[in-house]
PDB file of N, H, CA, C and O in Angstrom:
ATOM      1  N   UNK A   1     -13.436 -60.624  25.788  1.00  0.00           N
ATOM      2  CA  UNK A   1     -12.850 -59.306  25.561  1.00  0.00           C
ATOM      3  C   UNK A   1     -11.351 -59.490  25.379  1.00  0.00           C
ATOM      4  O   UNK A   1     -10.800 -60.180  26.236  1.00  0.00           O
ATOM      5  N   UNK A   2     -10.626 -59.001  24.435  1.00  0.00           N
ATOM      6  H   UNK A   2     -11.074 -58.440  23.739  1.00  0.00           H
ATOM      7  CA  UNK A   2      -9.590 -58.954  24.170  1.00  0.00           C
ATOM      8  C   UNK A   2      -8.820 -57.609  24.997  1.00  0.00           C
ATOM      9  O   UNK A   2      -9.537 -56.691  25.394  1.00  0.00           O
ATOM     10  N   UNK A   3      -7.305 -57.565  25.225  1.00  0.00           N
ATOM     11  H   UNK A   3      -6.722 -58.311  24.902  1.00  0.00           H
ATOM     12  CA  UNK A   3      -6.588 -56.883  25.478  1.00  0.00           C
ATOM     13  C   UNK A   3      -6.810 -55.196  24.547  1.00  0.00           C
ATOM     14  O   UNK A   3      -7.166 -54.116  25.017  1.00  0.00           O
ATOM     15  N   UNK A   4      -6.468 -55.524  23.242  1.00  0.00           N
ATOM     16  H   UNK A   4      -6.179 -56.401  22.860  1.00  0.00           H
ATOM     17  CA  UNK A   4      -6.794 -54.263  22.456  1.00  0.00           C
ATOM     18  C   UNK A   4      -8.134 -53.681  22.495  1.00  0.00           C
ATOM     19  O   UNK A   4      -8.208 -52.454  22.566  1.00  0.00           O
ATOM     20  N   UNK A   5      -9.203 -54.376  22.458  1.00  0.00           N
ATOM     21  H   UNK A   5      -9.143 -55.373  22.400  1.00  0.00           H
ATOM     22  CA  UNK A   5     -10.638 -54.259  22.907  1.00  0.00           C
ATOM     23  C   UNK A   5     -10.646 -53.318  23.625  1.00  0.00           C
ATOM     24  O   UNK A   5     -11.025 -52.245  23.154  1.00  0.00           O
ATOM     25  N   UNK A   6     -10.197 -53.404  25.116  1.00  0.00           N
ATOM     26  H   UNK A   6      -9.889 -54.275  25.499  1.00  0.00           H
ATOM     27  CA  UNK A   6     -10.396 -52.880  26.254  1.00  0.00           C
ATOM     28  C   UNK A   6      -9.530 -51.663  26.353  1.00  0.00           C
ATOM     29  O   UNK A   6      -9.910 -50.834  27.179  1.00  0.00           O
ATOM     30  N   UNK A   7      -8.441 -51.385  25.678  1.00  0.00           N
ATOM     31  H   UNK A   7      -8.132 -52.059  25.006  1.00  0.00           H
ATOM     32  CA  UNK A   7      -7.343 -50.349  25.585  1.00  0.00           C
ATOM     33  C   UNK A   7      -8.252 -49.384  24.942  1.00  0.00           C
ATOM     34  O   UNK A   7      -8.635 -48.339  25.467  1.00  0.00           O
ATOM     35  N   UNK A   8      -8.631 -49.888  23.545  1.00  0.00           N
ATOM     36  H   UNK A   8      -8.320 -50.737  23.119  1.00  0.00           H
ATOM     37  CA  UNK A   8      -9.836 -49.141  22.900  1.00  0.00           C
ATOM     38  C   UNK A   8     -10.581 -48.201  23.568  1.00  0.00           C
ATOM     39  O   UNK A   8     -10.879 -47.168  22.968  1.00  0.00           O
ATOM     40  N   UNK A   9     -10.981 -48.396  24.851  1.00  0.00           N
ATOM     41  H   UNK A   9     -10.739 -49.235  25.338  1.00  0.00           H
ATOM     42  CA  UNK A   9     -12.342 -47.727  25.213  1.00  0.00           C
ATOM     43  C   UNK A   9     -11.197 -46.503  26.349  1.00  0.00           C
ATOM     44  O   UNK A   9     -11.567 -45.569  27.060  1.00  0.00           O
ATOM     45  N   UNK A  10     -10.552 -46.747  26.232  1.00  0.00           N
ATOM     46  H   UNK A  10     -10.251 -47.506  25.654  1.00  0.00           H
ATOM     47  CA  UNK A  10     -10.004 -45.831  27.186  1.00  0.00           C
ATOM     48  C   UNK A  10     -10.041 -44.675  26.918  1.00  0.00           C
ATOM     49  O   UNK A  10      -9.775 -44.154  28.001  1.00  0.00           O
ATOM     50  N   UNK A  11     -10.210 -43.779  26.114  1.00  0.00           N
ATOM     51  H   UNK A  11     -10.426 -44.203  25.234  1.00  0.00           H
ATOM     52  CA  UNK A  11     -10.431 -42.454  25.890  1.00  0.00           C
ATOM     53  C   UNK A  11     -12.218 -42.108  25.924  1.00  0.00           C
ATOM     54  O   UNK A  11     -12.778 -41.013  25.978  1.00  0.00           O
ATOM     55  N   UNK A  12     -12.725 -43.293  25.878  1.00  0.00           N
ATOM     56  H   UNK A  12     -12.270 -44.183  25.834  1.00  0.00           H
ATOM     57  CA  UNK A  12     -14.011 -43.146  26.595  1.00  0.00           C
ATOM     58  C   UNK A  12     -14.110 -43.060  28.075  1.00  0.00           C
ATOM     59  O   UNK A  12     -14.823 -42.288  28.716  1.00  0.00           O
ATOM     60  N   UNK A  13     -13.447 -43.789  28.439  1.00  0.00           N
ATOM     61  H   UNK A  13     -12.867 -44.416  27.919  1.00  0.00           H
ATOM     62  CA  UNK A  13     -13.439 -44.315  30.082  1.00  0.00           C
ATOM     63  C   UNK A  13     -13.160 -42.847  30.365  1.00  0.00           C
ATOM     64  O   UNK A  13     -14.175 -42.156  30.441  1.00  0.00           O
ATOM     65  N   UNK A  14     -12.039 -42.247  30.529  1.00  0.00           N
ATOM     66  H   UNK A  14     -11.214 -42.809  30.467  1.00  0.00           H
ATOM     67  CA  UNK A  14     -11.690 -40.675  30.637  1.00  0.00           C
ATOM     68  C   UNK A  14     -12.413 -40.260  30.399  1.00  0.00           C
ATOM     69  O   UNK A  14     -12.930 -39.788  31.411  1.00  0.00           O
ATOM     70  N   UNK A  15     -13.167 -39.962  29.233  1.00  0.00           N
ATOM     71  H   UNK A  15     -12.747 -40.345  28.410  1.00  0.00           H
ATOM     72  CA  UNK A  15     -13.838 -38.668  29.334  1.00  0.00           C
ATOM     73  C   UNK A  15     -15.126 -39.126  30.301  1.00  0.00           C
ATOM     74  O   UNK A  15     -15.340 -38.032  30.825  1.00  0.00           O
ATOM     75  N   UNK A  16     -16.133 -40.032  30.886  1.00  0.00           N
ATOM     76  H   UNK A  16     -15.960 -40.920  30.461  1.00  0.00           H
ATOM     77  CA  UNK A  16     -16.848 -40.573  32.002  1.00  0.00           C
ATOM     78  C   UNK A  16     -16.107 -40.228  33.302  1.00  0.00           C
ATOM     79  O   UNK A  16     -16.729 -39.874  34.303  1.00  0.00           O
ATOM     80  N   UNK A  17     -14.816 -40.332  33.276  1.00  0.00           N
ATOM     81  H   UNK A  17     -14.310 -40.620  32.463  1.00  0.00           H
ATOM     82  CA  UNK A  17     -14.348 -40.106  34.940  1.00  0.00           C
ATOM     83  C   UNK A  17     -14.061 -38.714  35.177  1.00  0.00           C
ATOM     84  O   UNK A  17     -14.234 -38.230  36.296  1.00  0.00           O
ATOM     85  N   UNK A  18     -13.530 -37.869  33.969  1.00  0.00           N
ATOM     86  H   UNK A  18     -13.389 -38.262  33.060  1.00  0.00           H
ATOM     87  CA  UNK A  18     -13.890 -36.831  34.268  1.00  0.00           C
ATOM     88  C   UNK A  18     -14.917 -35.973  34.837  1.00  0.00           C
ATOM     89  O   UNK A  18     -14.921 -35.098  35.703  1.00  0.00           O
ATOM     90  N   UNK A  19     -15.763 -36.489  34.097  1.00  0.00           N
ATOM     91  H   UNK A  19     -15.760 -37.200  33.394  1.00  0.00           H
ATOM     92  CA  UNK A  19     -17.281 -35.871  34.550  1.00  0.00           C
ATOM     93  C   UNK A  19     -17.587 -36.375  36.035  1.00  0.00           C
ATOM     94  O   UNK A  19     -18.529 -35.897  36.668  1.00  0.00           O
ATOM     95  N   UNK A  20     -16.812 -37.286  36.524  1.00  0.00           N
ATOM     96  H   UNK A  20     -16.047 -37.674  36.010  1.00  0.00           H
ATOM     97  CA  UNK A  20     -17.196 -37.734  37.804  1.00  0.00           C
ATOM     98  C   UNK A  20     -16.287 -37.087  38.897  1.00  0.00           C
ATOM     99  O   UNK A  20     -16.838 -36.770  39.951  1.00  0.00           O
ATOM    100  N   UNK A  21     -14.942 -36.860  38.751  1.00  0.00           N
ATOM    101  H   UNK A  21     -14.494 -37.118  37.895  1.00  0.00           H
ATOM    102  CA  UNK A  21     -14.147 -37.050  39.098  1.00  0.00           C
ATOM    103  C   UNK A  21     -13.893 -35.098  39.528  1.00  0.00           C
ATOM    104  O   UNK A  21     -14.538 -34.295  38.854  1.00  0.00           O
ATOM    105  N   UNK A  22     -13.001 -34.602  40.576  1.00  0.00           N
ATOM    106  H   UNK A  22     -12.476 -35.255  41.123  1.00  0.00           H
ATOM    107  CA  UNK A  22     -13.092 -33.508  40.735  1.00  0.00           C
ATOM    108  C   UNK A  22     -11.540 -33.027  40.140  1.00  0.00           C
ATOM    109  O   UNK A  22     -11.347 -31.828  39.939  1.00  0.00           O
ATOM    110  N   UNK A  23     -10.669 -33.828  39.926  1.00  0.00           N
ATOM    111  H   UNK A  23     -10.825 -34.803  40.089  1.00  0.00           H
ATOM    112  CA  UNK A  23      -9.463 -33.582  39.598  1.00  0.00           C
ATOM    113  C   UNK A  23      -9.179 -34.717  38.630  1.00  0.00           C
ATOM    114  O   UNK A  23      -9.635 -35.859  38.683  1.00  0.00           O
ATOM    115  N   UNK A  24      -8.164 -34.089  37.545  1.00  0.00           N
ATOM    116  H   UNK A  24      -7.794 -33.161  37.502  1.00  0.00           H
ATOM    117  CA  UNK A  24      -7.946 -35.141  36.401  1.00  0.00           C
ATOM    118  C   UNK A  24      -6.836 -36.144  37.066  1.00  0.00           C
ATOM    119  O   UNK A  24      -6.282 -36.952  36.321  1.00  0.00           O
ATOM    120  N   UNK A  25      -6.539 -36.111  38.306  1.00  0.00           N
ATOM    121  H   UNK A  25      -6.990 -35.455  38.912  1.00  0.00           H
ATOM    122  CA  UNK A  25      -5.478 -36.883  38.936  1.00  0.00           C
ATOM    123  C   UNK A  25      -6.401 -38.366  39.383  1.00  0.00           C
ATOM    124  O   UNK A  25      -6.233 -39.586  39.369  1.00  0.00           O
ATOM    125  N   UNK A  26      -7.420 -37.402  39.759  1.00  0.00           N
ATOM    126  H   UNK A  26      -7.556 -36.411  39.771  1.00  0.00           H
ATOM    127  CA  UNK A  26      -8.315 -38.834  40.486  1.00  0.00           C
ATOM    128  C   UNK A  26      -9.190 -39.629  38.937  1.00  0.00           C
ATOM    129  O   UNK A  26      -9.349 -40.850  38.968  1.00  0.00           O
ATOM    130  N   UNK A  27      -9.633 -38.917  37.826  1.00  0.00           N
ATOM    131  H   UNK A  27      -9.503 -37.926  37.801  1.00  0.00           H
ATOM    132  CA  UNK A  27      -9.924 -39.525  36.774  1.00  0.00           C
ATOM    133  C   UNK A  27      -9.262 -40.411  36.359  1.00  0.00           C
ATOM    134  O   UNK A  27      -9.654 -41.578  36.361  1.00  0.00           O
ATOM    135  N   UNK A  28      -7.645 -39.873  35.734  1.00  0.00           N
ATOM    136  H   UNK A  28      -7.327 -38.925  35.732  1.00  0.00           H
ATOM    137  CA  UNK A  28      -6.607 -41.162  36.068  1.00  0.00           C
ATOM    138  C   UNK A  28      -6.608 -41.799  36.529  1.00  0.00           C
ATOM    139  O   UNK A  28      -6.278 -42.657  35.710  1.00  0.00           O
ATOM    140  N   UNK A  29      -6.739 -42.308  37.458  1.00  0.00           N
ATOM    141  H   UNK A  29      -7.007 -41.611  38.123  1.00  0.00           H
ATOM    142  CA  UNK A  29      -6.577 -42.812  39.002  1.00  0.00           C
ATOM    143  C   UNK A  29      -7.527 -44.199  38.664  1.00  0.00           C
ATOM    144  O   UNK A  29      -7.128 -45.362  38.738  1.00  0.00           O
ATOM    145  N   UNK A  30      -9.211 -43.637  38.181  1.00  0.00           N
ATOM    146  H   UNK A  30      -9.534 -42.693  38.121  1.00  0.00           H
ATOM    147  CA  UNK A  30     -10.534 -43.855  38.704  1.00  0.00           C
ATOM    148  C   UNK A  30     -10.198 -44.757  37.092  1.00  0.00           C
ATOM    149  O   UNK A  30     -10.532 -45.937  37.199  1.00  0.00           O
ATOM    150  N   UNK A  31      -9.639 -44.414  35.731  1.00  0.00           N
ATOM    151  H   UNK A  31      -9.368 -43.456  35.644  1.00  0.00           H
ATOM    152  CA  UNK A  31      -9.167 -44.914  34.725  1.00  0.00           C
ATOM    153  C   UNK A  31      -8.111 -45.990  34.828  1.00  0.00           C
ATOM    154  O   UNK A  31      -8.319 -46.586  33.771  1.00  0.00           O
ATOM    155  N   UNK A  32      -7.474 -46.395  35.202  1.00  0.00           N
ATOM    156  H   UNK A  32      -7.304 -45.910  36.061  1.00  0.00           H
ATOM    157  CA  UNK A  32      -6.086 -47.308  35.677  1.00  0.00           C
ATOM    158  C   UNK A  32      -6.839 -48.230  36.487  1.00  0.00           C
ATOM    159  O   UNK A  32      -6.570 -49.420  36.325  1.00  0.00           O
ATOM    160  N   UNK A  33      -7.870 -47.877  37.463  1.00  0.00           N
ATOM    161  H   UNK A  33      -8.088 -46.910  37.595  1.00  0.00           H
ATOM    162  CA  UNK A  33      -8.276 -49.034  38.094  1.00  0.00           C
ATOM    163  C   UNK A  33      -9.070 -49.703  37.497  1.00  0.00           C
ATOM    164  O   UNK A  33      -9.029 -50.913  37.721  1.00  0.00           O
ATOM    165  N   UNK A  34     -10.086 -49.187  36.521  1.00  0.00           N
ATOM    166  H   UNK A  34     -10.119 -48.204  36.339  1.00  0.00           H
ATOM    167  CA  UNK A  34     -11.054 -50.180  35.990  1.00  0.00           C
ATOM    168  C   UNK A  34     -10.279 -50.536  34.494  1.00  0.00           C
ATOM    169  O   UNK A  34     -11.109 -51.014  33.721  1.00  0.00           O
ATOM    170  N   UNK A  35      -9.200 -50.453  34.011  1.00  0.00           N
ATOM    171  H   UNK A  35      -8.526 -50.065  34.639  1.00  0.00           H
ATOM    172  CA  UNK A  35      -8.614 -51.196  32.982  1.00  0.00           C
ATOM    173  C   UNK A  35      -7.537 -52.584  33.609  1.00  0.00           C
ATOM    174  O   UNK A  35      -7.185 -53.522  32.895  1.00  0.00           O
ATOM    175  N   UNK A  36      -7.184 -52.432  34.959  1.00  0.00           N
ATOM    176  H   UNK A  36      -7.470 -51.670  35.539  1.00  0.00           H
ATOM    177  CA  UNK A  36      -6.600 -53.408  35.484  1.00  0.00           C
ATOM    178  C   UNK A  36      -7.437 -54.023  36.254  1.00  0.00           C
ATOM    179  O   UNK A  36      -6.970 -54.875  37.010  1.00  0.00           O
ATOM    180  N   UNK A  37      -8.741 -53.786  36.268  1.00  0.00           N
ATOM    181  H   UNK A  37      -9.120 -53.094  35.654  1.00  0.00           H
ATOM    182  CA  UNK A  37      -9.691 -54.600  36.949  1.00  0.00           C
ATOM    183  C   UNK A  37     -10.271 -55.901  35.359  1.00  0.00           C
ATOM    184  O   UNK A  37     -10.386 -57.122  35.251  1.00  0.00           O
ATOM    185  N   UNK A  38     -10.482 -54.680  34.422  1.00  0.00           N
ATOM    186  H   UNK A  38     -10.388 -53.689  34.510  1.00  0.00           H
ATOM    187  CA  UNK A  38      -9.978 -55.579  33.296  1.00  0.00           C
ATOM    188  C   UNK A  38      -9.610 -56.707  32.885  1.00  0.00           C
ATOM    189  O   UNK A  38     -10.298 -57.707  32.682  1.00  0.00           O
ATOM    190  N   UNK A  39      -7.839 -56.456  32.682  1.00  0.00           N
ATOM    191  H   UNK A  39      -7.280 -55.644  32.847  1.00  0.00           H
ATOM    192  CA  UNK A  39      -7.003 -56.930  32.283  1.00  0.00           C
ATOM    193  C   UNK A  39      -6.945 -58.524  33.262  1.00  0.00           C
ATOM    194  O   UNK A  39      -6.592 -59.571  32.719  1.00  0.00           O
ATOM    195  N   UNK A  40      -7.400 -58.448  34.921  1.00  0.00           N
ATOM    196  H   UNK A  40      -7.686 -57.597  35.362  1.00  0.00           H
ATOM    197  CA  UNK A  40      -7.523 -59.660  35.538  1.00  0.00           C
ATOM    198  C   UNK A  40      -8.697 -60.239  35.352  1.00  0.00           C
ATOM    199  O   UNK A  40      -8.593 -61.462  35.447  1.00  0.00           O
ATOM    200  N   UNK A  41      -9.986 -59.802  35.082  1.00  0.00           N
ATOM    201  H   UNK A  41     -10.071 -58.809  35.005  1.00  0.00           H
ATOM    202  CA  UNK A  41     -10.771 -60.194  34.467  1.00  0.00           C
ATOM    203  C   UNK A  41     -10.391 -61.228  32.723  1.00  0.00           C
ATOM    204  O   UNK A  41     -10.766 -62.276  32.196  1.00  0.00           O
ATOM    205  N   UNK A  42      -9.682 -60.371  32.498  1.00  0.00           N
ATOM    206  H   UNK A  42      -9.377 -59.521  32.926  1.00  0.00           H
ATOM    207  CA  UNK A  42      -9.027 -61.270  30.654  1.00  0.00           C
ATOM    208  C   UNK A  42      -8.628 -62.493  30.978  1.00  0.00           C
ATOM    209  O   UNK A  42      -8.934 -63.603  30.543  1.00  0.00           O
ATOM    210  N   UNK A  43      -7.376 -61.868  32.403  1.00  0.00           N
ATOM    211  H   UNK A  43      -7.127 -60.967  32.756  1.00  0.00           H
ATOM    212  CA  UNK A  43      -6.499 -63.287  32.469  1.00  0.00           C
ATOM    213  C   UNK A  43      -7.895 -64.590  33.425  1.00  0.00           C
ATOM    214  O   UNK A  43      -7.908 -65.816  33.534  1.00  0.00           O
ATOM    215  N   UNK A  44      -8.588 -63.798  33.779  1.00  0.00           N
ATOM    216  H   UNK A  44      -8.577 -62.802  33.690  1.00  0.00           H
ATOM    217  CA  UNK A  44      -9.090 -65.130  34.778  1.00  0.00           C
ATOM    218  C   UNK A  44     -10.013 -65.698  33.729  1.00  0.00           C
ATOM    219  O   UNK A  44     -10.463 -66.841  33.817  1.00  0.00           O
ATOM    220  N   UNK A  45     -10.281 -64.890  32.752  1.00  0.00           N
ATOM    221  H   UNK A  45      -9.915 -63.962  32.681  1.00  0.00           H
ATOM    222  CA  UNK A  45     -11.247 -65.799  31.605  1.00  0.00           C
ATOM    223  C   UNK A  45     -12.280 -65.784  31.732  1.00  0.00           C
ATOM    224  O   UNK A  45     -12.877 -66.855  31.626  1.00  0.00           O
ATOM    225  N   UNK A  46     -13.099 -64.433  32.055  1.00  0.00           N
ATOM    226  H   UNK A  46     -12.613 -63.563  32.140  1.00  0.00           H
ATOM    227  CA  UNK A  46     -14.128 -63.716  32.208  1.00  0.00           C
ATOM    228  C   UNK A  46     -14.558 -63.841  30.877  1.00  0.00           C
ATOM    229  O   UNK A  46     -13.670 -63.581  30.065  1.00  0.00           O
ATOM    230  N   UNK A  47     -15.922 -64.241  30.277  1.00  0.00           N
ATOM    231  H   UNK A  47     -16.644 -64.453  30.936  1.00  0.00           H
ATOM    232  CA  UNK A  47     -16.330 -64.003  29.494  1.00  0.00           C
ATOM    233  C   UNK A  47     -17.413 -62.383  29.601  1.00  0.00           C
ATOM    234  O   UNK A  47     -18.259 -62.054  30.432  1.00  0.00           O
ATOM    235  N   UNK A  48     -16.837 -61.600  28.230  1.00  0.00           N
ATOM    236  H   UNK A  48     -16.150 -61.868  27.554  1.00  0.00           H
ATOM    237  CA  UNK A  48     -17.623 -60.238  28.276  1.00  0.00           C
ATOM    238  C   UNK A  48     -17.636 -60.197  26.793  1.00  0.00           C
ATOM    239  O   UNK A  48     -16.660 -60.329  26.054  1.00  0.00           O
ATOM    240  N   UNK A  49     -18.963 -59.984  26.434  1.00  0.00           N
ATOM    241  H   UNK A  49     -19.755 -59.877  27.034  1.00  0.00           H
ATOM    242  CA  UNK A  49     -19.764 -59.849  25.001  1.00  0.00           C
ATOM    243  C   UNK A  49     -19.267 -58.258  24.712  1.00  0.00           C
ATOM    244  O   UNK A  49     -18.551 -57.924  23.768  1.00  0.00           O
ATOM    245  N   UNK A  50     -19.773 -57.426  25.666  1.00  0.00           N
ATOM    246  H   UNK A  50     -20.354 -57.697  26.432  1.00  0.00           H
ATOM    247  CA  UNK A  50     -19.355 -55.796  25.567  1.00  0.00           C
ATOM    248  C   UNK A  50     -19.059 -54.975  26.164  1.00  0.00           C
ATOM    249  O   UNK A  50     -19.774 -54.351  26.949  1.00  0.00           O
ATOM    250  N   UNK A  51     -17.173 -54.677  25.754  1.00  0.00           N
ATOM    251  H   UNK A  51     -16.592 -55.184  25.117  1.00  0.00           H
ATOM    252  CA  UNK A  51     -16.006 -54.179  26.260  1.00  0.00           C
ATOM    253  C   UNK A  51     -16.842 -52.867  27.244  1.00  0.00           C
ATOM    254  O   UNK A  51     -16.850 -52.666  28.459  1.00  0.00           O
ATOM    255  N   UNK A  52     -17.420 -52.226  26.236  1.00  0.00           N
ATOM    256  H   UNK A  52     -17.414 -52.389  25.249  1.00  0.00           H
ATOM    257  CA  UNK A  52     -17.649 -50.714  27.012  1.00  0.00           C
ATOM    258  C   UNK A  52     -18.366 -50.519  28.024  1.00  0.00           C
ATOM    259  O   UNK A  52     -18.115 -49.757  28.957  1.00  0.00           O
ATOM    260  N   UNK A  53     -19.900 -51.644  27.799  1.00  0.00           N
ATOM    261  H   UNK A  53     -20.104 -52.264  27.041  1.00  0.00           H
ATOM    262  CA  UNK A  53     -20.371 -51.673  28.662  1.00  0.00           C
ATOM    263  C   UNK A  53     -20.219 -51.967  29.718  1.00  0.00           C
ATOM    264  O   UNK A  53     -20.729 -51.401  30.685  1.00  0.00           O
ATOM    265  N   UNK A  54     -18.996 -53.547  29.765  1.00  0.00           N
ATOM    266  H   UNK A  54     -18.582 -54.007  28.980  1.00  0.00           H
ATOM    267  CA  UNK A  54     -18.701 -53.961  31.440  1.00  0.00           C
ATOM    268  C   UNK A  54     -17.367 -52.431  31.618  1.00  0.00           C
ATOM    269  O   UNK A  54     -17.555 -51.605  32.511  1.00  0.00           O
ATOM    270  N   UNK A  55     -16.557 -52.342  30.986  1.00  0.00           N
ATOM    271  H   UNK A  55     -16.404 -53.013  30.261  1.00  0.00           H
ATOM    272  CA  UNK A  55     -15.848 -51.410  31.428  1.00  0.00           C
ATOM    273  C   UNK A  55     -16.774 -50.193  32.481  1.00  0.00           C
ATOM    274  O   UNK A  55     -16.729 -49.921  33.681  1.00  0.00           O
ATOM    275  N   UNK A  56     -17.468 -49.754  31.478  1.00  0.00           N
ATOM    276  H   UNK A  56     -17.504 -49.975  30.503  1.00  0.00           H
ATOM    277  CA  UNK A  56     -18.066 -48.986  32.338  1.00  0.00           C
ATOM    278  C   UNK A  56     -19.129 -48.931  34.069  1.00  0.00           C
ATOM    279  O   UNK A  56     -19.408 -48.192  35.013  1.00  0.00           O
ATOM    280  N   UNK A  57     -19.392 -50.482  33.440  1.00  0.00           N
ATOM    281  H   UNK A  57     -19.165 -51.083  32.674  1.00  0.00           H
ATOM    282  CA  UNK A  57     -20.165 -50.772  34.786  1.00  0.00           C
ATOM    283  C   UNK A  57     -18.924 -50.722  35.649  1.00  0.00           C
ATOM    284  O   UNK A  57     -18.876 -49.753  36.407  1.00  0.00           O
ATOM    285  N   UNK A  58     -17.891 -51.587  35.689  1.00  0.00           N
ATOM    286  H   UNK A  58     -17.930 -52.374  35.073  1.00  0.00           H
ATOM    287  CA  UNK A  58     -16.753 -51.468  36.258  1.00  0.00           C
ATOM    288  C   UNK A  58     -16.153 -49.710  36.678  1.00  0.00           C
ATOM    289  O   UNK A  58     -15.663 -49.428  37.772  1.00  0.00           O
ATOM    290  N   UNK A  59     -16.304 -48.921  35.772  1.00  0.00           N
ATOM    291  H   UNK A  59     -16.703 -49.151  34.884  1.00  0.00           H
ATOM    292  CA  UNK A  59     -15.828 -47.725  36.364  1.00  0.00           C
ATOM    293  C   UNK A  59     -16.535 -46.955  37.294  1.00  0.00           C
ATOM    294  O   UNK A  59     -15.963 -46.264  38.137  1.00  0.00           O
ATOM    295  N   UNK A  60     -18.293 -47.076  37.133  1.00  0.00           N
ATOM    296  H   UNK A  60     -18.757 -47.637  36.448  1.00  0.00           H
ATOM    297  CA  UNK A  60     -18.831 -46.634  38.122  1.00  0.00           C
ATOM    298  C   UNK A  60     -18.847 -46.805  39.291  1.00  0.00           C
ATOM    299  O   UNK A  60     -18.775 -45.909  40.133  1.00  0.00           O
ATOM    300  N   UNK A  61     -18.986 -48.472  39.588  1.00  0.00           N
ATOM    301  H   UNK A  61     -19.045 -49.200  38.905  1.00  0.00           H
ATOM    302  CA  UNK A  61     -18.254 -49.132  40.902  1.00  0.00           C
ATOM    303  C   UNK A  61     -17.442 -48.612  41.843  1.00  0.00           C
ATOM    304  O   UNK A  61     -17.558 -48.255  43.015  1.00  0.00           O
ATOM    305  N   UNK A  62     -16.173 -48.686  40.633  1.00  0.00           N
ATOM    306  H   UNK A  62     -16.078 -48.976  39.681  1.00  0.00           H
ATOM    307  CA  UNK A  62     -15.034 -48.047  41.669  1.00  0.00           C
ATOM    308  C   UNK A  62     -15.239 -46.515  41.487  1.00  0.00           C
ATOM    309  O   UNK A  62     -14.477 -45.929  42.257  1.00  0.00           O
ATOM    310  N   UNK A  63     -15.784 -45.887  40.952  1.00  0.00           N
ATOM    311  H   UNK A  63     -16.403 -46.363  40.326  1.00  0.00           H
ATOM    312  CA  UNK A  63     -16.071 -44.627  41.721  1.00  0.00           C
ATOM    313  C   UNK A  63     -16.872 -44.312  42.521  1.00  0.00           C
ATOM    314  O   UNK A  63     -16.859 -43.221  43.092  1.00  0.00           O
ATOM    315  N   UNK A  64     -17.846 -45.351  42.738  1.00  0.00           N
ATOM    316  H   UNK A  64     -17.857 -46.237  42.274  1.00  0.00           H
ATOM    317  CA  UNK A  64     -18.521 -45.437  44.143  1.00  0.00           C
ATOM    318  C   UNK A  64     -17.767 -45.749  45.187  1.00  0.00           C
ATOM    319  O   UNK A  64     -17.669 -45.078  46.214  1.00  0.00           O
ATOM    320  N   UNK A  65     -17.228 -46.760  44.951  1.00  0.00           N
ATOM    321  H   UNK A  65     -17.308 -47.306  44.117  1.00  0.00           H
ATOM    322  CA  UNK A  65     -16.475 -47.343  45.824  1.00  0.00           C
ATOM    323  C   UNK A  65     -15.161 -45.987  46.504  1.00  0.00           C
ATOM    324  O   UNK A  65     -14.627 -46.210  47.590  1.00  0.00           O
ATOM    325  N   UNK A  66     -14.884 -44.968  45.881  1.00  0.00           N
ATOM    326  H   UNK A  66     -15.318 -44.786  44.998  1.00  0.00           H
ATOM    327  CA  UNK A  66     -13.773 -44.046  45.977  1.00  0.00           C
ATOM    328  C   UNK A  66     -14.505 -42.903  46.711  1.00  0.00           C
ATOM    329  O   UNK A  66     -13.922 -42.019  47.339  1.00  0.00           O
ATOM    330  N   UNK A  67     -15.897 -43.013  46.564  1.00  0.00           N
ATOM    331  H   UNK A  67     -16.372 -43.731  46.054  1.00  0.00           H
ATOM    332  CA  UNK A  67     -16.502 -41.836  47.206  1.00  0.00           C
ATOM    333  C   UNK A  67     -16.822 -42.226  48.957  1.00  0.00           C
ATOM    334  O   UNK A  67     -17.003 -41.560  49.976  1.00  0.00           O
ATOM    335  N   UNK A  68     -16.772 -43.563  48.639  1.00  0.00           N
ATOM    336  H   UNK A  68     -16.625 -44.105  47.811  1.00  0.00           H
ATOM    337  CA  UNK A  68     -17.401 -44.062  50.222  1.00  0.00           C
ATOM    338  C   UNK A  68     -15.640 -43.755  50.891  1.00  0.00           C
ATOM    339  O   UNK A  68     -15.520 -44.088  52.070  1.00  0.00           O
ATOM    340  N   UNK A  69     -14.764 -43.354  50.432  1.00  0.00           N
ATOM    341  H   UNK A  69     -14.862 -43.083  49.474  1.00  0.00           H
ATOM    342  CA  UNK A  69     -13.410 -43.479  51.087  1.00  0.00           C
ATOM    343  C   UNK A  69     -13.274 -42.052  51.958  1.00  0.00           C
ATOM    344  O   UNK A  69     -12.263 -41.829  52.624  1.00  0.00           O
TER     345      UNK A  69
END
């Protein structure tokens, strides 16, 4: 997955955290974490065939992960 790849999906990613999310503060929020969960994924040399799909597995996560908080 490339850098631009993953920037790409971000207006997808939003509109998914919205629907999850009770405030567009925490969508943000719930958006920023799974593109810098990302971006260390790029640098550690994660191989990913498809951007949207791990993105997204990645965003559900941490919105699980945000609900158990």
């Amino acid at each position: 997955m490339e850098i631009e790849e993953m920037l790409a999906q971000a207006d997808y990613l939003m509109h998914i955290a919205v629907s999850k999310c009770d405030s567009w503060e925490d969508a943000q929020d719930l958006v920023q974490e799974t593109i810098l969960d990302g971006l260390h994924a790029i640098r550690k040399g994660v191989d990913i065939n498809n951007a949207r799909n791990w993105l997204c597995t990645v965003l559900n996560k941490d919105w699980q992960y945000m609900m158990k908080k």
